[in-house]
PLY file of the C-alpha trace (Angstrom):
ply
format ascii 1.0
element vertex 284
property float x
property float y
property float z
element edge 283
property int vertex1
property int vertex2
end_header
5.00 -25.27 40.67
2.54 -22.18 40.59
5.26 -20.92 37.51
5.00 -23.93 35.65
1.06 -23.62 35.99
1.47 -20.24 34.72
4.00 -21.51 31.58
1.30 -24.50 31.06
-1.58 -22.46 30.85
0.18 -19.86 28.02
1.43 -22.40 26.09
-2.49 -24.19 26.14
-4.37 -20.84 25.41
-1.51 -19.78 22.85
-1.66 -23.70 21.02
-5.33 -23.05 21.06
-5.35 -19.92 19.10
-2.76 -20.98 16.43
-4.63 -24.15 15.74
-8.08 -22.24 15.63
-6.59 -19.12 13.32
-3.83 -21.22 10.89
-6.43 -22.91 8.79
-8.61 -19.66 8.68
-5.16 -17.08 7.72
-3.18 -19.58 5.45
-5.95 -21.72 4.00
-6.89 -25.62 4.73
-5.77 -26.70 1.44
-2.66 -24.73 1.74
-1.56 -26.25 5.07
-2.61 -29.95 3.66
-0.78 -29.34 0.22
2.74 -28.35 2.26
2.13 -31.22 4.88
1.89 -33.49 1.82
4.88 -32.48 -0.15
6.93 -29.91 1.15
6.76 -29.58 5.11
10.48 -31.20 5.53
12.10 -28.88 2.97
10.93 -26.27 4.32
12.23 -26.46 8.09
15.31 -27.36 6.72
14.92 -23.96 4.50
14.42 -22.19 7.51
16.54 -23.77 10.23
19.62 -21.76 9.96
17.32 -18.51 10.35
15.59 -20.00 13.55
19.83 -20.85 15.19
20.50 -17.53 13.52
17.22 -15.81 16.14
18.13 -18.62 18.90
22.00 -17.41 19.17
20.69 -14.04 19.23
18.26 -14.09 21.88
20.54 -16.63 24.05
23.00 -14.19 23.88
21.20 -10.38 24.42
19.03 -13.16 26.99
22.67 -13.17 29.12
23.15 -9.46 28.77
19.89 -8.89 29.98
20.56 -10.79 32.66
24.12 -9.26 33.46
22.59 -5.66 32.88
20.86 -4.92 35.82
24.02 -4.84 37.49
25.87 -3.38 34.31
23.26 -0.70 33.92
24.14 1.00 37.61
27.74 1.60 36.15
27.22 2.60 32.81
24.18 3.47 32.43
21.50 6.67 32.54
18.85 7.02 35.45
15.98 8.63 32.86
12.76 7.51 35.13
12.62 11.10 36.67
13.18 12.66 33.29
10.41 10.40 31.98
8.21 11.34 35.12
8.69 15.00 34.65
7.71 15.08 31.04
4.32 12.73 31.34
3.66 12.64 35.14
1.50 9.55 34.74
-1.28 11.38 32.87
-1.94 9.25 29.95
-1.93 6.16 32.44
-4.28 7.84 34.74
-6.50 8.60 31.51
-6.22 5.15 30.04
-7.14 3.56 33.91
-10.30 6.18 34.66
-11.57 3.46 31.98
-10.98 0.65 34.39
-13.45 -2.02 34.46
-13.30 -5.59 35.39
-14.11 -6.55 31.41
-11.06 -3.77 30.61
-8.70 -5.61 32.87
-9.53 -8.86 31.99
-8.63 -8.15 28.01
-5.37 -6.41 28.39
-3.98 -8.71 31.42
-4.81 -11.71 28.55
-3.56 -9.77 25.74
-0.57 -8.67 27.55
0.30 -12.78 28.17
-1.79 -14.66 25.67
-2.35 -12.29 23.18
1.39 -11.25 22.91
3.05 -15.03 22.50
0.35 -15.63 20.32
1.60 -12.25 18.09
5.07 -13.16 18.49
4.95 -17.23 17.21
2.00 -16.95 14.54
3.70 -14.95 11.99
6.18 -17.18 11.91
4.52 -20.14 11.38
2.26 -18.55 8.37
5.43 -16.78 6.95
6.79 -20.50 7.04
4.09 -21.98 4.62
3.93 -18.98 2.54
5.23 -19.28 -1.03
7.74 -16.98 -1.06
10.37 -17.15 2.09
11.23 -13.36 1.92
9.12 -12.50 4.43
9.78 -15.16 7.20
13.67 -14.17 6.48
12.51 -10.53 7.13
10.88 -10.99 9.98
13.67 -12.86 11.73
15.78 -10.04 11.02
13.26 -7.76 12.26
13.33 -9.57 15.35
16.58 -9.98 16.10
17.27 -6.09 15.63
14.43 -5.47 18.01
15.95 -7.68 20.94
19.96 -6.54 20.00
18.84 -2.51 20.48
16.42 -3.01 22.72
18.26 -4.82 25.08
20.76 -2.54 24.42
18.53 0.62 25.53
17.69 -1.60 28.65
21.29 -1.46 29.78
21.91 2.10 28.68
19.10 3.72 30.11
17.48 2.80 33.60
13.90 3.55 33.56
11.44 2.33 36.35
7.66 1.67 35.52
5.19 3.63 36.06
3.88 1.36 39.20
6.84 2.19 40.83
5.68 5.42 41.54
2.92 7.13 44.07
1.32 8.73 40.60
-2.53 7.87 41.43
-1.74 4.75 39.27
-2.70 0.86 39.87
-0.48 -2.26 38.95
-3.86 -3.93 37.51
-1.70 -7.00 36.49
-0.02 -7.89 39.32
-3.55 -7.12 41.39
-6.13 -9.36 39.84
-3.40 -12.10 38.45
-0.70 -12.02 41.21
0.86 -15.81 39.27
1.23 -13.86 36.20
4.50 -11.84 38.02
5.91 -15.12 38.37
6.13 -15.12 34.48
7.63 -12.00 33.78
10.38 -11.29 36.23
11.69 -14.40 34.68
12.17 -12.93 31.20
12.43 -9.01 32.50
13.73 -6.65 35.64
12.21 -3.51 36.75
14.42 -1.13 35.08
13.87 -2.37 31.64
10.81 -0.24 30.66
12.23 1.48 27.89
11.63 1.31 25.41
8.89 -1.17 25.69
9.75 -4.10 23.75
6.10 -5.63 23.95
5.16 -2.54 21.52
8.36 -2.97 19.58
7.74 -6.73 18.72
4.14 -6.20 18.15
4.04 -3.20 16.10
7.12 -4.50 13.82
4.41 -7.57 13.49
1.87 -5.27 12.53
4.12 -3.44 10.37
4.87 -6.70 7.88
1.25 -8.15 8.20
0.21 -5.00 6.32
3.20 -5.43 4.54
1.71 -8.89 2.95
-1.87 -8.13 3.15
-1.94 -9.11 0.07
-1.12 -12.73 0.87
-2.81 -13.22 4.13
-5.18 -10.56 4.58
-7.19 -11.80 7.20
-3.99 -11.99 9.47
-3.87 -8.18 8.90
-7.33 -7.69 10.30
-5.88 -9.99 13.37
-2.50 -8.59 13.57
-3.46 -4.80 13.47
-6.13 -4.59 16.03
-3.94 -7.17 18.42
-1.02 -5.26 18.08
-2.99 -1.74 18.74
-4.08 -3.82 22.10
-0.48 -4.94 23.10
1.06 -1.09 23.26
-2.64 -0.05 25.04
-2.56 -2.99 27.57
1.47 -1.82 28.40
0.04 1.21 29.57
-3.35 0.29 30.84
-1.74 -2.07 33.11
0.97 0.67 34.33
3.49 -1.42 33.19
5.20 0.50 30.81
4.75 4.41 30.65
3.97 6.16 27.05
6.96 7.38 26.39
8.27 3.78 26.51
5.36 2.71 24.15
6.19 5.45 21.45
9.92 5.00 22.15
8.93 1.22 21.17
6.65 2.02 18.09
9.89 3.99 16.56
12.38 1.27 17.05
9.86 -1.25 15.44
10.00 1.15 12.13
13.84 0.83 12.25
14.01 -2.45 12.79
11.32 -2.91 9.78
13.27 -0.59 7.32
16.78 -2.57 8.52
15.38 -5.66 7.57
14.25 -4.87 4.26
17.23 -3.06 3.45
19.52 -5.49 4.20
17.28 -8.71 3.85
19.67 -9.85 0.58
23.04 -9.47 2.44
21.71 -11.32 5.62
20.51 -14.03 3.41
23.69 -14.49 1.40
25.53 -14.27 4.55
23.27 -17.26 6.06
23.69 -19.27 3.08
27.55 -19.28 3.12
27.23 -20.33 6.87
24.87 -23.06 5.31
26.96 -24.45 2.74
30.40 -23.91 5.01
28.51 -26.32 7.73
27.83 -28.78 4.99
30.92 -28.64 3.92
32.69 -29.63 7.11
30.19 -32.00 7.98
31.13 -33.65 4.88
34.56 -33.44 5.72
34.33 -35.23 9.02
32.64 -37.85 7.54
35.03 -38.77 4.72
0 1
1 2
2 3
3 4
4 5
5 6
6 7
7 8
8 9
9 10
10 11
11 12
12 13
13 14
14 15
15 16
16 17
17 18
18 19
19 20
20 21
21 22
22 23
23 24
24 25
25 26
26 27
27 28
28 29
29 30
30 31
31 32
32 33
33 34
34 35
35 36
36 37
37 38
38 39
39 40
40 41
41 42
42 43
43 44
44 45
45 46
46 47
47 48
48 49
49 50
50 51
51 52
52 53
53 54
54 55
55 56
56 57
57 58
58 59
59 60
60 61
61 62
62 63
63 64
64 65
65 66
66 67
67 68
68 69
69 70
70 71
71 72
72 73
73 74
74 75
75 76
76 77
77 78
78 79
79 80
80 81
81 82
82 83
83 84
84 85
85 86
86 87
87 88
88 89
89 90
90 91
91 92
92 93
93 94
94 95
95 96
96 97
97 98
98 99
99 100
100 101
101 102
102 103
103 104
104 105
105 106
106 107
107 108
108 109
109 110
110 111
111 112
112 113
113 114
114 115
115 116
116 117
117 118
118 119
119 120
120 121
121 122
122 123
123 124
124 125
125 126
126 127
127 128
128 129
129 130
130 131
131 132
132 133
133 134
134 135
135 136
136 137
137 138
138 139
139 140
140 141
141 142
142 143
143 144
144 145
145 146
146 147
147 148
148 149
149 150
150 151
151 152
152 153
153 154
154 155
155 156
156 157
157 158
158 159
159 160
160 161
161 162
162 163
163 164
164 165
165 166
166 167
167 168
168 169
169 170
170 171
171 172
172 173
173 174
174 175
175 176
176 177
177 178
178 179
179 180
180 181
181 182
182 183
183 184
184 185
185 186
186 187
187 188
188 189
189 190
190 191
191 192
192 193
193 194
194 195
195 196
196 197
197 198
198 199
199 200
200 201
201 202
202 203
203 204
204 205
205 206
206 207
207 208
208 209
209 210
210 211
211 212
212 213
213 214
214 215
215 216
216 217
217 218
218 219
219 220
220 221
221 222
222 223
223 224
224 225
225 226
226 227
227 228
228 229
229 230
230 231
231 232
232 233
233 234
234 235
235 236
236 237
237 238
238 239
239 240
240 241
241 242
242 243
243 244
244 245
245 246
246 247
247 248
248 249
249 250
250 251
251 252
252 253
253 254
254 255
255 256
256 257
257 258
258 259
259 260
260 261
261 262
262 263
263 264
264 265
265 266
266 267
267 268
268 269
269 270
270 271
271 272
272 273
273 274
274 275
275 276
276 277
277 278
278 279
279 280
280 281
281 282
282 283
């Protein structure tokens, strides 16, 4: 019960947000124009993009899951490596700042704030006019969770909590339900890289990218993101070698999606038209 508080209360605080920030980032007349005419077209537009991300995360979701074990056989121990080169400095640093106000922000940005990051974009992307960047940003996505996952099973890398550094698991301290949350989506050895500054930076990355279109989401999306990779760290979760480890695969998964954006859309359109096709079929 105490985890499906936990899942009630981030799915409250993170409806809260998007209904307080939509109108303000995409515009009240926008929104009521594309309820009026165009809101069916374009989730069926989208749809084969969102089974497109679903299959993806399903599957790396069942690696992820299978890895812990598959990591001890096949993969790198790197935490001492990572412990020798930074030796918990920057975490000390960012913690001699430790305040109750301090922890308070980055334990709700590192919940709230994040879900809120990761489902917003999508939603304004959705009711922009042009789909391009929705269609990048699943891409962008996807490649995040395929090499990051990836890295998780490759390389085994323990927090820094894990370790008698002079460090405190802030988190876990002053919001004990909030571990229910995340050992459900993540295991101690996948720190790096730090897929909480992947997903938000590569967020950051396209709302500058289309500051031009919604340019108060850039304001939002900038300073948010900034906070996500800080609170990571803050809140010894992830050291900062996993954050700029993170930061860099966000860039390639940025510059991958752009690149090959056309050929990812032409490849989801034949799977569009090949489903209609044999739908058709079994109904004739």
């Amino acid at each position: 019960m105490a985890l499906l508080d936990v899942l009630l209360s981030v799915t409250a605080v993170t409806a809260i947000l998007l209904a307080l920030s939509l109108p303000s980032v995409v515009g009240a007349d926008r929104l009521r124009s594309i309820y009026r005419y165009g809101i069916r077209k374009r989730i069926a537009d989208v749809l084969p993009y969102f089974v497109f991300l679903g299959i993806v995360i399903g599957v790396m979701g069942t690696l992820r899951n299978l890895g812990a074990d598959l990591s001890w056989v096949v993969g790198v121990e790197i935490s001492s490596y990572i412990l020798d080169f930074e030796g918990g400095t920057v975490i000390r640093w960012l913690q001699s700042f430790e305040s109750p106000l301090a922890t308070s922000y980055f334990s709700g940005v590192y919940i709230y704030g994040y879900v809120y990051l990761l489902i917003f974009p999508f939603l304004a992307y959705l009711l922009a006019d042009d789909l391009r960047p929705f269609r990048t940003l699943t891409i962008a996505y996807a490649f995040n969770y395929v090499v990051g996952i990836l890295l998780y099973v490759t390389f085994i890398a323990y927090g820094p909590r894990n370790y008698p550094i002079g460090v405190e698991q802030l988190l876990y301290d002053t919001w004990p339900q909030s571990q229910l949350l995340t050992s459900e989506v993540n295991v101690n050895t996948n720190v790096f890289p730090s897929l909480h500054s992947s997903v938000a930076t590569t967020i950051a990355i396209l709302a500058v990218k289309t500051r031009d279109r919604y340019p108060l989401w850039t304001l939002i999306a900038v300073p948010l993101a900034v906070s996500v990779c800080l609170s990571t760290m803050y809140l010894a979760i992830h050291w900062a070698t996993d954050v700029v480890a993170g930061i860099a695969l966000a860039v390639v998964a940025v510059t991958f999606a752009e690149r090959y954006h056309d050929r990812f859309t032409a490849f989801i359109e034949r799977a569009r038209d090949r489903t209609r096709g044999a739908y058709r079929d079994l109904r004739s």
